[in-house]
N, C-alpha and C positions, 0 to 999 in steps of 0.2 A: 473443550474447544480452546482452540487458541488465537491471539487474538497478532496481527501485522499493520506492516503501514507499507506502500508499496508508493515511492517517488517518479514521477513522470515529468517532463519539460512539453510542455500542452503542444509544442511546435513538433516532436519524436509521437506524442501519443495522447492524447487528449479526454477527459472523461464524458465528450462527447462522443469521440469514436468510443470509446469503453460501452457505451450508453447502447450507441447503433449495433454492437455487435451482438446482444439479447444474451437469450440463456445458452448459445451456442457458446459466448465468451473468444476469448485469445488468451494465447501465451503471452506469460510476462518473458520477453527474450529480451537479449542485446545487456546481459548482465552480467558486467567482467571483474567482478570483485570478488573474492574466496568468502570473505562474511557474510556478504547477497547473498550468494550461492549456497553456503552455507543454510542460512537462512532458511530459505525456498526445500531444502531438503527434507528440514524439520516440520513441515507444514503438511497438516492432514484435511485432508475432503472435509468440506463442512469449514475449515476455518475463515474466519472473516477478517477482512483486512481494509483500514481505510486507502481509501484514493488522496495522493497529495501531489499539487502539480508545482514543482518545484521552479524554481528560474524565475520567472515573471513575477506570478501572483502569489507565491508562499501559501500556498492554504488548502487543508484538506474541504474535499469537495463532495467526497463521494465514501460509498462503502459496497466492497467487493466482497465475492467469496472463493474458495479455490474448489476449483471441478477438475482441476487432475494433478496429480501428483507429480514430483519432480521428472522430469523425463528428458532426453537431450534438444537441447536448443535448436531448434530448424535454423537457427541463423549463421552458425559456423559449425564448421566439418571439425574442431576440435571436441575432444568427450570429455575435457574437463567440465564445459558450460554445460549447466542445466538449468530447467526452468519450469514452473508450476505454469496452468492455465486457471485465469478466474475468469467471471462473468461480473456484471453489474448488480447490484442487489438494490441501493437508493442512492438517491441523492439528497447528500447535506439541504436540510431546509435553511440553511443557515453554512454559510461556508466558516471554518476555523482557520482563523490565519496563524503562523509562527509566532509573528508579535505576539496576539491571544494568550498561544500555550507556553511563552515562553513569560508573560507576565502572571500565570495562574499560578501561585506555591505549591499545589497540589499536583503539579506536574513536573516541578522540580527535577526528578529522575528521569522521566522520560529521554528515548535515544534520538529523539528528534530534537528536545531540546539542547543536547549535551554534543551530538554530533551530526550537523544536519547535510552532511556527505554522506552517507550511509544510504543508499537508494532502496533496500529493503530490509527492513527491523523489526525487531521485536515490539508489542504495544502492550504494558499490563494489563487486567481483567478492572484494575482501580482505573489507571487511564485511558483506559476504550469507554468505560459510564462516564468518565468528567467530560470528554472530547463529545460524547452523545448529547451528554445533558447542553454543555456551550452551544452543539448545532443544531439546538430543539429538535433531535431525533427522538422519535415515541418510539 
C-alpha cells in the first residue's frame, strides 16, 4: 500500500462534502498539473491518502482511500487529465496543521513540507505513522 496527500480549498471541495459523499465517494477532478496527474496514475485500490484543505486552515483533516483507479476526468473533454476516485475513510481526531509538520524534524522530507503547491503527493509509510500518531488516529 501506498500512502498520498490529496490538497483541497474547503470553498472548491471540502471534507465535509468528502464526508456526505459515503462509500460511494467522488473523483478527485479539476487536476492540471503533470506531477498531480502523475501522481493519481501511480495509485492503486486500497491506497490511503490524507485529506488537506489548503488556502485557509492548512491542515490535514481527514483520511481517504482510492476506489477507482486513474481514469479521465469528467470535468474536461481533454485526455490528457485523469483522475482517481476516493471515499472518506476518518476523520482526523485531531486536525494537523502545516505549522505542526513543518515544525516536526521527523518530517523534514516530506513533500508537503518542502513544496506546498503540489495539490496531490506522495506521503512516506515513516510520515503517514508521525502524521497519525500527531492526529491521535488509532
Amino acid at each position: 500500500m501506498a500512502y498520498w496527500l490529496f490538497k483541497s480549498e474547503p470553498s472548491t471541495w471540502s471534507w465535509e462534502e468528502q464526508l456526505a459523499k459515503g462509500d460511494q465517494g467522488e473523483e478527485w477532478d479539476g487536476i492540471r498539473n503533470y506531477q498531480a496527474r502523475n501522481n493519481m496514475r501511480n495509485m492503486k485500490l486500497g491506497d490511503l491518502g490524507f485529506f488537506y484543505h489548503s488556502q485557509t486552515t492548512k491542515e490535514i483533516v481527514g483520511i481517504v482511500e482510492v476506489i477507482a483507479l486513474a481514469h479521465p476526468d469528467s470535468t474536461t473533454d481533454d485526455e490528457r487529465w485523469e483522475c482517481v476516485d476516493v471515499k472518506a475513510v476518518q476523520s482526523l481526531p485531531k486536525p494537523v496543521s502545516l505549522q505542526d509538520c513543518k515544525q516536526n524534524p521527523k518530517l523534514n522530507e516530506m513533500v508537503l513540507v518542502n513544496n506546498t503547491r503540489l495539490s496531490v503527493q506522495p506521503v512516506s509509510s515513516k510520515e503517514w505513522m508521525e502524521i497519525c500518531k500527531m492526529g491521535d488516529v488509532k
